[in-house]
C-alpha positions in Angstrom: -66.2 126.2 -52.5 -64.6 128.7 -54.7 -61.4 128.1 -52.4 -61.3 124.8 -53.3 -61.9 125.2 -56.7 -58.7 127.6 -57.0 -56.5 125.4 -55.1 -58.1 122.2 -57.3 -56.8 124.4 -60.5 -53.7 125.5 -59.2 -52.8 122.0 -58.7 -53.4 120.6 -62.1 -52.0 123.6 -63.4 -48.7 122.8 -61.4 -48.5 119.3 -62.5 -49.7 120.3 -66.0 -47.0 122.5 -66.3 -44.6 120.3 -66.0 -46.0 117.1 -67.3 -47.7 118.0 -70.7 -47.4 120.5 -73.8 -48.6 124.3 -73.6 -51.4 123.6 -75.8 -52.7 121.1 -73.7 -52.5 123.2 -70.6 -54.5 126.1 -72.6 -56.9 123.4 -73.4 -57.2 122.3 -69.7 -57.6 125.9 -68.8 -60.3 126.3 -70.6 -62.5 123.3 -69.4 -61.6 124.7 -66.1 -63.6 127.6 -67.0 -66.2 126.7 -68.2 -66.6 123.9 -65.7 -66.6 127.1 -62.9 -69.4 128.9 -65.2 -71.2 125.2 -64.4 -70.4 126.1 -61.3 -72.0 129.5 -60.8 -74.8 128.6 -63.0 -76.1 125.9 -61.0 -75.3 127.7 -57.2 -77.5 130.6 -58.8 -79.8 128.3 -60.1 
């Protein structure tokens, strides 16, 4: 799960990278984290 999650990211992150803005990407980051805090919270849970 976490796997997939990591390649997921690294993914967008590639084709972020080269298709948008660094501000965008930072924002995109972020939802990515706090989407895998979702993530843990409800596997916990």
């Amino acid at each position: 799960m976490i796997a997939h999650l990591l390649l997921y990211s690294n993914k967008v992150f590639y084709i972020s990278h080269r298709s948008f803005p660094c501000k965008f990407l930072f924002l995109l980051l972020f939802l990515c984290q706090t989407n895998i805090q979702q993530v843990k919270i409800y596997s916990v849970a």
